[in-house]
N, C-alpha and C positions, 0 to 999 in steps of 0.2 A: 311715436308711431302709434298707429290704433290699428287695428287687428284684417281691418279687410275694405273698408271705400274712401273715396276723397280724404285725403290723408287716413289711407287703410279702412274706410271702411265708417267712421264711429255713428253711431246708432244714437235716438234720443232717450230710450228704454233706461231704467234708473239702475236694473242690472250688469246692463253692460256698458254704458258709462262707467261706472264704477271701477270694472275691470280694466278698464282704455287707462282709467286714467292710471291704476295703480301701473300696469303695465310700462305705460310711459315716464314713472320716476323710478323704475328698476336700474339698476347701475348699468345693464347691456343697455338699454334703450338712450339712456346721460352719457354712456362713453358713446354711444353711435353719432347721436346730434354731433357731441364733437370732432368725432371722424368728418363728417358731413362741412362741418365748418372749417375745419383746417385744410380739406383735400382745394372749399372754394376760395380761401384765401381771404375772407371780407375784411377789409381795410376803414381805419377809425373813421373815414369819413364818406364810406357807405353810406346811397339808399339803398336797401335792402328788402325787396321781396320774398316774403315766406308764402307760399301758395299750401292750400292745403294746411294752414296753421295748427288744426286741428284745436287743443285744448289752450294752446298759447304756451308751453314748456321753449318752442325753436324760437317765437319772435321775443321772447322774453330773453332768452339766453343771446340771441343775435344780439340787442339791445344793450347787453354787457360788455358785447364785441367792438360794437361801435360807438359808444360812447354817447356824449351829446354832441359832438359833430355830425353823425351819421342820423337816419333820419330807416325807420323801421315800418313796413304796411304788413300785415298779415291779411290774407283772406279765408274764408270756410263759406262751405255752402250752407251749414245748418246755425239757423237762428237761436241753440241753444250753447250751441259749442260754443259761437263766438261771442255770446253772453259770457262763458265760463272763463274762454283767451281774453276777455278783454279784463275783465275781473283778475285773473293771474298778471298782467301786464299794466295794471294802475299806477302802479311808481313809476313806472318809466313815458317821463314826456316826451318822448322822442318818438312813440308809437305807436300804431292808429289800425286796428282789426275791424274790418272791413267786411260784412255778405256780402257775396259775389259767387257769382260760378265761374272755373278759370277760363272760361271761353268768352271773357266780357269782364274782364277786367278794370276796375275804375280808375283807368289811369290816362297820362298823355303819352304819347308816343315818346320813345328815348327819355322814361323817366328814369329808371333805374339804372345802377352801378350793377348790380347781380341781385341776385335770386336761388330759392332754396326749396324744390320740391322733393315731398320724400312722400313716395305710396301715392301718389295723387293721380297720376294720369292712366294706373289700370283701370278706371272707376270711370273711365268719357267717354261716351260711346264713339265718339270719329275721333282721332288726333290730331290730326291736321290742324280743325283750326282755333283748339286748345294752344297747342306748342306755336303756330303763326301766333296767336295773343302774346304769346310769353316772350317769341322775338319783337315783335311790334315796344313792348312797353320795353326793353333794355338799348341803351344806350350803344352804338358802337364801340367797339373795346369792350361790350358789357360780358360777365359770367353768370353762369348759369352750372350748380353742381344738383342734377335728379336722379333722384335713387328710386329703384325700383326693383321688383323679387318676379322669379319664375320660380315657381314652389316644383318645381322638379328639382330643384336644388336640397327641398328639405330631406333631412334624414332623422328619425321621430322613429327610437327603438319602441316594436310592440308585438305584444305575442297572438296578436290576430292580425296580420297585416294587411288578408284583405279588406278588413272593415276600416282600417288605416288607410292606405289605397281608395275606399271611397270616403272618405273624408275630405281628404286631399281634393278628389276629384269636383266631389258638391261647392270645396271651398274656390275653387275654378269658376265655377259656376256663379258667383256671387257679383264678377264683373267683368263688363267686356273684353276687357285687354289682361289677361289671366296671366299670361308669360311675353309680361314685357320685359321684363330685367334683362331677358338675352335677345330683345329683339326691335331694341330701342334705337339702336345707332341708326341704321337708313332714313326712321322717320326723325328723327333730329335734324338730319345732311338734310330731307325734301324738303325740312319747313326752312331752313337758310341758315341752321346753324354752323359750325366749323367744330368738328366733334373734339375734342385735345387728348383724351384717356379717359378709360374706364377703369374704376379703380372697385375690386371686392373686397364685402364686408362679412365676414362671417361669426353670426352667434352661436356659442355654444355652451350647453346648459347638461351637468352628468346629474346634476339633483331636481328635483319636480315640486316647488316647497314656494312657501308664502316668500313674495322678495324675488323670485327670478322668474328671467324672461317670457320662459315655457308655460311658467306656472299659470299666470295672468293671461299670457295667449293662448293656454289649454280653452280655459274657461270664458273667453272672449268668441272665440269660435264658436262652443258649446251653445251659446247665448243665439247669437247672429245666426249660426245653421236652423237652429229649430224655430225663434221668432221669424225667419222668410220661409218656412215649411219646405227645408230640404231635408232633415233629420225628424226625423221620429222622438220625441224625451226619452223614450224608452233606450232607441237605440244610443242618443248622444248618454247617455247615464253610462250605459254601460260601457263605451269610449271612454270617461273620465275614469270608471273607476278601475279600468284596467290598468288605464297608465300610473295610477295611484296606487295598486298593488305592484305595477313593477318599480314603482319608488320604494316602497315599503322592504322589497326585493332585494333594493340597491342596483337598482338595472335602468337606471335613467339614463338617455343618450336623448340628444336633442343637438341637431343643427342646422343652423338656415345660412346658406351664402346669399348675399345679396347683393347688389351692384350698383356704385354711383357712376354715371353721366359725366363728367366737365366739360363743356361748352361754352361757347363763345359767338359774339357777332364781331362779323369782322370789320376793321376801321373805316373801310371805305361802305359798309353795309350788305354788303353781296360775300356770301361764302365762298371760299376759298377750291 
């Protein structure tokens, strides 16, 4: 996961790349992919779409999943990222990362067995005809598992909560569809999917330290607020180092519920 556009957000800045990516080899973010992979089910002889591939951690580990029977496409929008996913994903001939924006897709129609968005679709300005792309390219019968966060879910102990509170609020700000997590299903059922469950994900981090989730996401934020000029250095400073005094404290709480999707097209192609 990366921190806040197209698959969360990842920036080409050499700062917060940095963060995305330590971020994304945390043990919360390796067990979540796999959450992510087991709730979709992908079978040895998957095609498999990862949209939003981000740094290549999901098409590389999908890649494991399905063997060489199965056949892997990743996409990103940023010409650097998918320099960096294809580079992580070299050993595996089975898979092919792709720029694209998910609204244009370089595929045929019913290529895919399933697909795997995670953070991607806060970040697109209409949905519509983002999610129509993603039914267009999956096969009848095909699945679809998209995970997505409404950060009204987060809970982020701190001893100035209103500067916590506008945190929260700026990091709203950062992209169109801010609280889709809770508000995904309708627009899934309009573009013609058959919705199956919603399944929550919840991290949770009581220490604030190099190696967890929080840690890498404090400063990923950090990064991204103040390089789009919603924070202040001054102010983001003093957001880090408060929460690093209540680590110091032993007063670290951190939790983000977040929610996958499972979806479906149905056999005959018309939702259900």
């Amino acid at each position: 996961m990366n921190a806040i556009a197209m698959n969360d957000g990842l920036d080409d800045s050499e700062s917060l790349f940095d963060h995305e990516e330590k971020l994304l080899e945390t043990q919360e973010a390796t067990t979540r992919r796999a959450f992510v992979r087991n709730v979709l089910g992908v079978q040895p002889t998957d095609d498999v779409l990862s949209v939003g591939c981000g740094l290549g951690f999901e098409p590389a580990e999908l890649a494991e999943s399905v063997g060489t029977d199965g056949t892997i496409v990743g996409i990103d929008t940023s010409e650097s990222i998918v320099s960096a996913a294809r580079k992580r994903c070299r050993d595996y001939s089975n898979t092919d990362i792709v720029q694209s924006e998910p609204t244009e897709i370089p595929a045929d129609d019913d290529r895919f067995d399933s697909a795997v968005a995670t953070q991607v679709y806060r970040s697109v300005d209409t949905l519509g005809p983002a999610l129509g792309e993603l039914r267009r390219v999956l096969r009848p019968g095909g699945r679809a598992a998209i995970y997505e966060t409404d950060f009204d879910s987060l809970v982020w102990r701190s001893s100035n909560p209103d500067r916590m509170d506008q945190v929260i609020e700026r990091v709203d700000q950062l992209c169109p569809q801010p609280a889709l997590g809770s508000r995904l299903g309708p627009e899934l059922q309009d573009a013609g999917f058959v919705l199956e469950r919603v399944e929550p994900y919840t991290i949770c981090n009581i220490r604030l330290q190099e190696g967890t989730f929080s840690y890498h996401f404090m400063y990923a934020l950090e990064n991204t607020l103040v390089e789009r000029g919603l924070l202040e250095p001054a102010e983001a400073s003093a957001w880090v180092e408060e929460l690093l005094d209540l680590e110091d404290a032993g007063e670290t709480f951190f939790s983000l519920t977040q929610h996958c999707y499972v979806v479906r097209v149905d056999t005959l192609g018309l939702a259900e």
